[in-house]
C-alpha positions as CSV (number, residue, x, y, z in Angstrom):
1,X,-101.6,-30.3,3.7
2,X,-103.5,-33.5,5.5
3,X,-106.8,-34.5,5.1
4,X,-108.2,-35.8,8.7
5,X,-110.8,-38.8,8.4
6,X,-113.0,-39.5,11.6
7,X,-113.5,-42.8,9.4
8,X,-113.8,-46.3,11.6
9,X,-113.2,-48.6,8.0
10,X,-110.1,-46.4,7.6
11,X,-108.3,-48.9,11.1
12,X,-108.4,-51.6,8.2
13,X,-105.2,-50.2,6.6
14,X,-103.2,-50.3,10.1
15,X,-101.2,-53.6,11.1
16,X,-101.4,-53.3,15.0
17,X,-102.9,-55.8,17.5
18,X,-104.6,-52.3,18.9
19,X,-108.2,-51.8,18.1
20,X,-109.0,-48.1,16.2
21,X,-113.0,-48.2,16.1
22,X,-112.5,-45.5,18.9
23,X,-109.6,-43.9,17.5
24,X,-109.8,-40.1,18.5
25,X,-108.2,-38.6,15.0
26,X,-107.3,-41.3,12.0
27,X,-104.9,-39.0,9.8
28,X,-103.8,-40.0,6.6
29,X,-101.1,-38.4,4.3
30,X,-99.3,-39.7,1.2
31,X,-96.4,-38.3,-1.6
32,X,-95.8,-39.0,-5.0
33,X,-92.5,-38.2,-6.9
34,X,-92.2,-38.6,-10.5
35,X,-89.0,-38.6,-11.8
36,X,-87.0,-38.1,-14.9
37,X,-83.8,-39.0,-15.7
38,X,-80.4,-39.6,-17.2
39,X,-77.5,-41.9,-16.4
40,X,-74.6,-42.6,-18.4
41,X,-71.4,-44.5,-17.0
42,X,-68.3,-44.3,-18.4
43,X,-65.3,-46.6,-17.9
44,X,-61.7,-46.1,-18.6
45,X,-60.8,-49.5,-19.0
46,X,-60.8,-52.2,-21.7
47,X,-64.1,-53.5,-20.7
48,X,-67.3,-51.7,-23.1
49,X,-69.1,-49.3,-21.2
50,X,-72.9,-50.2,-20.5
51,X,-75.6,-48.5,-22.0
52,X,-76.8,-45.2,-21.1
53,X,-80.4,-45.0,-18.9
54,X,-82.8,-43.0,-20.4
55,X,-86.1,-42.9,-18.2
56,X,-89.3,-41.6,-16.3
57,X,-89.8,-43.8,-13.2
58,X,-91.9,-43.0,-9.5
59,X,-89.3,-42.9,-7.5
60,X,-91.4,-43.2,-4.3
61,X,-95.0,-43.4,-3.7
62,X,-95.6,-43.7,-0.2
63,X,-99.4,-44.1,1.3
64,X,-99.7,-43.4,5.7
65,X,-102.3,-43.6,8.0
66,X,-101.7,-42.2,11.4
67,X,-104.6,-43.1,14.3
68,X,-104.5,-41.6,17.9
69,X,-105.7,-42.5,20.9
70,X,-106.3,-40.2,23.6
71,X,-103.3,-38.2,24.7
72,X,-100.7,-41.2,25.0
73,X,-100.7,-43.5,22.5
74,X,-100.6,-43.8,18.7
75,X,-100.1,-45.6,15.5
76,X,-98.3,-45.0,12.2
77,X,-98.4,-47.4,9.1
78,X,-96.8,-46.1,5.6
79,X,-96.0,-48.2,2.7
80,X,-94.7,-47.8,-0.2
81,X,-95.9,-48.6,-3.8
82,X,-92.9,-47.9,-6.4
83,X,-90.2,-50.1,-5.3
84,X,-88.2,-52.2,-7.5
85,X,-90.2,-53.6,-10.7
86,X,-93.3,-51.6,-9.0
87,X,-93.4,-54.2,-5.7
88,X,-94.4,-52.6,-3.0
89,X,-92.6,-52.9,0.7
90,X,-93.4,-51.6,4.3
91,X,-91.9,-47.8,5.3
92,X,-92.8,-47.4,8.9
93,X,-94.8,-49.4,10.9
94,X,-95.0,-48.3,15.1
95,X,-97.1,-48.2,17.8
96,X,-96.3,-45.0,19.8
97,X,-96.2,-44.0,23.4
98,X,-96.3,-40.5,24.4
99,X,-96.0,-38.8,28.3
100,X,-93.6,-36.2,27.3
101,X,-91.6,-34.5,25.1
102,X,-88.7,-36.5,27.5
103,X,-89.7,-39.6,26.7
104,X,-91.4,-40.8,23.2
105,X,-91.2,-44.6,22.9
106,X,-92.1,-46.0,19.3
107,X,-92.4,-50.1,19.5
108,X,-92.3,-51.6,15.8
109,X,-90.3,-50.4,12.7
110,X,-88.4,-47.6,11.6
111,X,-85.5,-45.5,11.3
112,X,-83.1,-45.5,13.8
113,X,-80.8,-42.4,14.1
114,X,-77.8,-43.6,12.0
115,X,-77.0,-41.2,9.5
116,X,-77.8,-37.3,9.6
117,X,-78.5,-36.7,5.5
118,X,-80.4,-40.3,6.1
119,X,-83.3,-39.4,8.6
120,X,-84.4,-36.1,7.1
121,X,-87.2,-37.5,4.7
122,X,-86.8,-37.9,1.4
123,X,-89.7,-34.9,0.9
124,X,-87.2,-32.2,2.5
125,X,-84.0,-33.0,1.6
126,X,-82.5,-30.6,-1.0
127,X,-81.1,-32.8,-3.7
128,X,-82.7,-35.6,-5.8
129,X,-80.2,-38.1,-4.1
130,X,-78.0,-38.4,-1.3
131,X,-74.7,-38.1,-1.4
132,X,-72.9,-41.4,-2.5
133,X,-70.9,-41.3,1.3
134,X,-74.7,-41.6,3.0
135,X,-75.7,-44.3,0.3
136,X,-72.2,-46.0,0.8
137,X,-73.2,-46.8,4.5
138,X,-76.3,-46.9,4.8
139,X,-77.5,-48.9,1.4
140,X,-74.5,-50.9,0.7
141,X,-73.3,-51.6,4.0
142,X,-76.7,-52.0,5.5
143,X,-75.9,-49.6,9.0
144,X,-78.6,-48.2,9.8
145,X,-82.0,-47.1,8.0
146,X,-84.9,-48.7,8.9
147,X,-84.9,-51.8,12.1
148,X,-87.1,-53.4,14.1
149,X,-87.2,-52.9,17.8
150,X,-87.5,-50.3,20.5
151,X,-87.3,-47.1,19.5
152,X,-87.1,-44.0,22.3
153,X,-86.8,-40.7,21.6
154,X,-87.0,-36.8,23.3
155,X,-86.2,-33.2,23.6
156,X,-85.0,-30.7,26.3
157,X,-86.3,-27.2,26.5
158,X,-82.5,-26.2,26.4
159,X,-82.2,-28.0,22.7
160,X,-80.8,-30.7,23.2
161,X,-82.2,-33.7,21.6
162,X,-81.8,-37.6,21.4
163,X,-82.6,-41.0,19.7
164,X,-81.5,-44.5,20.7
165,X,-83.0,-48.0,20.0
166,X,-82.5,-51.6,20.5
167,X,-83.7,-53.9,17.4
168,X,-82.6,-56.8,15.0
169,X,-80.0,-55.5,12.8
170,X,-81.3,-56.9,9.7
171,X,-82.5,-53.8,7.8
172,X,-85.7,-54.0,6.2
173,X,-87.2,-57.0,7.5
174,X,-89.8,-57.1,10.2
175,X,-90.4,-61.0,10.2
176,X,-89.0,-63.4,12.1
177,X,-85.6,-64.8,11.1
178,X,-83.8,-67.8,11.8
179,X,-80.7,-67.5,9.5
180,X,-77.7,-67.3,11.9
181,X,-75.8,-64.9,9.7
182,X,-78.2,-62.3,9.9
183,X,-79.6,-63.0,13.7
184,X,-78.1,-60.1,14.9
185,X,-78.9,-57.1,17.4
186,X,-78.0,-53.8,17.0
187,X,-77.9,-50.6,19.2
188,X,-77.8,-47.6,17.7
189,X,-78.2,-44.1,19.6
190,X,-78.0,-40.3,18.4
191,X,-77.5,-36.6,20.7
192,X,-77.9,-33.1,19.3
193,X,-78.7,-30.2,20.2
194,X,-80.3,-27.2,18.1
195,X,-80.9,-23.7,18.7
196,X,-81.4,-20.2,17.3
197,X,-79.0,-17.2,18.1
198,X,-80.4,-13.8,16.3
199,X,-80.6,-15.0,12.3
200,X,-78.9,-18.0,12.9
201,X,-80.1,-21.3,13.8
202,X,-78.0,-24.5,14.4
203,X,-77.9,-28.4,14.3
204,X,-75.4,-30.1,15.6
205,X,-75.0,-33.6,16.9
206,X,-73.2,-37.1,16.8
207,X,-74.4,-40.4,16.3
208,X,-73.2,-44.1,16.7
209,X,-74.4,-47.8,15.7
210,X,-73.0,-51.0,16.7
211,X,-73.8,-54.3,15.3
212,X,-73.4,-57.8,17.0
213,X,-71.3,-60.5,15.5
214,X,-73.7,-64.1,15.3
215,X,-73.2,-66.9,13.0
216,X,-70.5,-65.9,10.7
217,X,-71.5,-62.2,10.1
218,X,-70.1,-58.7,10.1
219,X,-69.1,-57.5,13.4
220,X,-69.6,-53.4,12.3
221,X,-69.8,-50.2,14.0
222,X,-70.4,-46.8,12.6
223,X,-70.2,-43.2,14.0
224,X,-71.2,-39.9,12.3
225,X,-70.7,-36.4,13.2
226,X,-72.7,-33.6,11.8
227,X,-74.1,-29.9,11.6
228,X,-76.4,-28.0,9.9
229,X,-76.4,-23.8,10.0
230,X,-79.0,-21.3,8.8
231,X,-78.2,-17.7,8.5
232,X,-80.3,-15.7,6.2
233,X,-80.5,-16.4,2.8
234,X,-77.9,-19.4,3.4
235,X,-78.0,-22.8,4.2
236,X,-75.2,-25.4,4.5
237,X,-74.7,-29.0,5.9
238,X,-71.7,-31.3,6.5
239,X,-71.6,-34.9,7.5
240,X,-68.6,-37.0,8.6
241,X,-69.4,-40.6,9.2
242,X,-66.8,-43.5,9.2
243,X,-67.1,-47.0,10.5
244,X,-65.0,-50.3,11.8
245,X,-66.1,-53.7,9.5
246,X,-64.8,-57.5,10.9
247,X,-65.6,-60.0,8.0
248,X,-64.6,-62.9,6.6
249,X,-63.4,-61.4,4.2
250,X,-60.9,-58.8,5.7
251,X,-60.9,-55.5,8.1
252,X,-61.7,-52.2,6.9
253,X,-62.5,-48.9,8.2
254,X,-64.5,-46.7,5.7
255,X,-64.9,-42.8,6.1
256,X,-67.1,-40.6,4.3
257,X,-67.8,-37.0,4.2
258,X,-70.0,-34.4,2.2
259,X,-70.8,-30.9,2.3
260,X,-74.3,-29.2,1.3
261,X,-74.2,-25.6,0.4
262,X,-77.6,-24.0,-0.3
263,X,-78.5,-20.3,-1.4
264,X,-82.3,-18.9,-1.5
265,X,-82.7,-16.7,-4.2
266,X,-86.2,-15.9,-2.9
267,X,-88.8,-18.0,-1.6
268,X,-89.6,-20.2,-4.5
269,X,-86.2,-20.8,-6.0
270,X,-82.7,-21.9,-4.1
271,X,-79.5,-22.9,-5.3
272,X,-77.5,-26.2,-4.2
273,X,-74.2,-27.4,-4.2
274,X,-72.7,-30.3,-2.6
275,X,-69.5,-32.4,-2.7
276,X,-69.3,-35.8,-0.9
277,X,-66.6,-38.3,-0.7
278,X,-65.8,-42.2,0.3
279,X,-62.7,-43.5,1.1
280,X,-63.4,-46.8,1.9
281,X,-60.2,-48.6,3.0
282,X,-60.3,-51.3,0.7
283,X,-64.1,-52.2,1.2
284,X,-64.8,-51.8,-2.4
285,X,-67.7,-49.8,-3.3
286,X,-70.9,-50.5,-5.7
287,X,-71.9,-48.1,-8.7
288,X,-75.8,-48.9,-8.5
289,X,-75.8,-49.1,-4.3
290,X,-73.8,-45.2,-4.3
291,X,-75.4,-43.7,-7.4
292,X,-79.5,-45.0,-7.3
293,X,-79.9,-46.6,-11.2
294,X,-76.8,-45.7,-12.8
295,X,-75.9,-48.8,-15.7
296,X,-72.7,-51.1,-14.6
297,X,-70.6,-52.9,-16.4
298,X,-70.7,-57.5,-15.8
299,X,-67.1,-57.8,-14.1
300,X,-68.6,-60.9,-12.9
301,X,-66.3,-63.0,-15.0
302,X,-63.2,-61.5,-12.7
303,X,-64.7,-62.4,-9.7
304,X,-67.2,-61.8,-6.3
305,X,-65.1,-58.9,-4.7
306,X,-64.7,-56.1,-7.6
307,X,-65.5,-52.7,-6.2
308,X,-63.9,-49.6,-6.1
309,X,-61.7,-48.1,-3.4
310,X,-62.6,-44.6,-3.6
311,X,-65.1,-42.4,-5.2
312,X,-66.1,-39.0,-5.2
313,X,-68.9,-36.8,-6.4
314,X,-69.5,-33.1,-7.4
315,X,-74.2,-32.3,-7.2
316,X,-75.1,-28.7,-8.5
317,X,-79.0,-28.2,-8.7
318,X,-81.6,-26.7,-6.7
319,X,-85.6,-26.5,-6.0
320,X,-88.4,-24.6,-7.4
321,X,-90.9,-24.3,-4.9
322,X,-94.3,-24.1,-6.6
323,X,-97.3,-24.4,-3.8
324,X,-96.0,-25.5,-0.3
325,X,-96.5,-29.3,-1.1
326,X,-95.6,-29.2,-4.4
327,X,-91.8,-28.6,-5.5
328,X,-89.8,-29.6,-8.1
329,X,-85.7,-30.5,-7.3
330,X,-83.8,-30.9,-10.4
331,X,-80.0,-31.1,-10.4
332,X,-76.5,-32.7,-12.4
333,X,-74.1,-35.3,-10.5
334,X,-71.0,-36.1,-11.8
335,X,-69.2,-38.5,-9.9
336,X,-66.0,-40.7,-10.0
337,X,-65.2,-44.4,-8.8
338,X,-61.3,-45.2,-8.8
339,X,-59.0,-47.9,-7.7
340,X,-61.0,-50.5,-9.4
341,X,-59.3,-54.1,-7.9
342,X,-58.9,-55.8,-10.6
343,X,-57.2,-53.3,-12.7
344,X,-59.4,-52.9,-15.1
345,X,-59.6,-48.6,-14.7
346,X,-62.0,-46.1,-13.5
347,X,-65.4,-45.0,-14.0
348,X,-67.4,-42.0,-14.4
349,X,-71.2,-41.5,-13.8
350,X,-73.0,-38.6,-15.4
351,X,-76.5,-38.1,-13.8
352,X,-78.9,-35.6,-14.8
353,X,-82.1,-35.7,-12.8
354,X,-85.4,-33.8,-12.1
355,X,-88.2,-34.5,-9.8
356,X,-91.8,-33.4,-8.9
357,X,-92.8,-33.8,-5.7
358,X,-96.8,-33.4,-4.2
359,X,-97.3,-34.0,-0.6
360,X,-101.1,-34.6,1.3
């Protein structure tokens, strides 16, 4: 549901050396998602456990304006007002060429396609999180999300579908940047191909990411397999990513995997399952970058690199589909971090979580 504004004051909100008092459509669309939830962590070692989160928060409240002009070109701006300690930061900013549905070239920034569970939006996936594997690359590693650059995307009539871009590979930032550890490109490039047979329809596809090494900094690469089938009543998704990390600090090569089971009861209530996995090889893994909020315990004292080797997580939830914006996902997470460095145990993070969601 999106209310179209022929309004010229409304070219204001768009950061783009383009001029929008002729724009043929201005669009704008926005989503809200209260949240409420519960976190507890639990450690098994000597060290006391932290205390338990107890809270309602906004977990995204994103604002976009979309202007079109003619039948080639385009702009997108959407920010977002309920980061952090209620800062707000920049989503998606392009400007878009269109000829075909070959060729689609965005120029600005956005998400490249690194990670499958990672570029559906955060208004259709079926969980109130992703999976701790998707987090584990993509938040704490910083491959992928959202970069600045060239983006170019398209479809075949056949199904088969791609994505590739050249950008900096400092995620987030859309300034310029002169610190040599973090002057880096990346190219990153995804192909899939989707199609329905009868009652079932299928995704499946394979992506890839490599990051330069300049000034000191990580030389990474990541690769992902996926697929997604649809048959009736049932839904289900599995990832597989894994990745090759040069530091200074040692080499390790992280895999991760989850699997997301979904059953419609009807058409306003499903069921979800999904298990999900990291391995990561000795690359030590965060609490709060794998499990969004969840209370950790100051290991500080023992040192920079304390992290986990391995962790593991079991989701069981679902979604209650009230008006077709409006939904509410709600769902329990338990999941386990082991192989803490330093020897001082294991920990276990109980989440209980539920959402609303209004879209416009």
């Amino acid at each position: 549901m999106k209310n179209v504004l022929k309004l010229g004051l409304a070219a204001s909100m768009l950061c783009s050396s383009l001029s929008f008092g002729a724009a043929d459509k201005i669009t704008i669309s926005g989503r809200i998602q209260p949240t409420v939830q519960t976190i507890d962590t639990d450690y098994s070692g000597a060290q006391p456990s932290p205390h338990t989160v107890n809270e309602f928060i906004l977990r995204r409240v994103y604002l976009g304006v979309k202007a079109e002009l003619g039948t080639d070109w385009s702009t997108e701006v959407v920010s977002r007002f309920a980061g952090e300690e209620g800062e707000n930061s920049l989503e998606k900013a392009v400007v878009t060429y269109k000829k075909s549905d070959l060729v689609n070239i965005d120029f600005g920034f956005r998400k490249v396609g690194v990670g499958y569970e990672e570029t559906i939006s955060s208004a259709d996936i079926s969980t109130v999180e992703r999976s701790v594997a998707t987090r584990y690359f993509i938040n704490q590693l910083d491959l992928g999300e959202r970069l600045t650059g060239i983006h170019v995307s398209g479809s075949w009539d056949q199904g088969f579908y791609y994505q590739a871009a050249l950008s900096s590979a400092d995620q987030g930032n859309v300034t310029a940047n002169n610190d040599a550890d973090e002057n880096v490109l990346a190219i990153t490039g995804r192909l899939g191909y989707s199609a329905t047979e009868g009652e079932a329809t299928y995704d499946v596809g394979g992506y890839f990411g490599l990051f330069d090494e300049q000034g000191g900094a990580e030389d990474s690469n990541i690769w992902g397999l996926y697929g997604n089938l649809k048959y009736g009543m049932f839904d289900v998704t599995a990832e597989l990513i894994t990745a090759d990390i040069d530091s200074a600090a040692g080499d390790f090569s992280p895999t991760g995997f989850y699997l997301t089971p979904i059953f419609k009861l009807n058409d306003k209530v499903d069921l979800v399952v999904r298990y999900s996995s990291i391995d990561s090889d000795g690359g030590l893994i965060d609490i709060s970058d794998t499990s969004p909020n969840a209370p950790e315990a100051d290991l500080s004292a023992f040192g920079a690199n304390v992290g986990f080797d391995d962790a593991s997580a079991w989701y069981f939830g679902g979604n209650w589909y009230l008006e077709e914006d409006i939904k509410v996902t709600f769902g329990y997470e338990f999941a386990t971090y082991e192989g803490l460095q330093i020897g001082l145990g294991d920990a276990d993070v109980s989440s209980l979580r539920a959402r609303l969601q209004l879209l416009f």
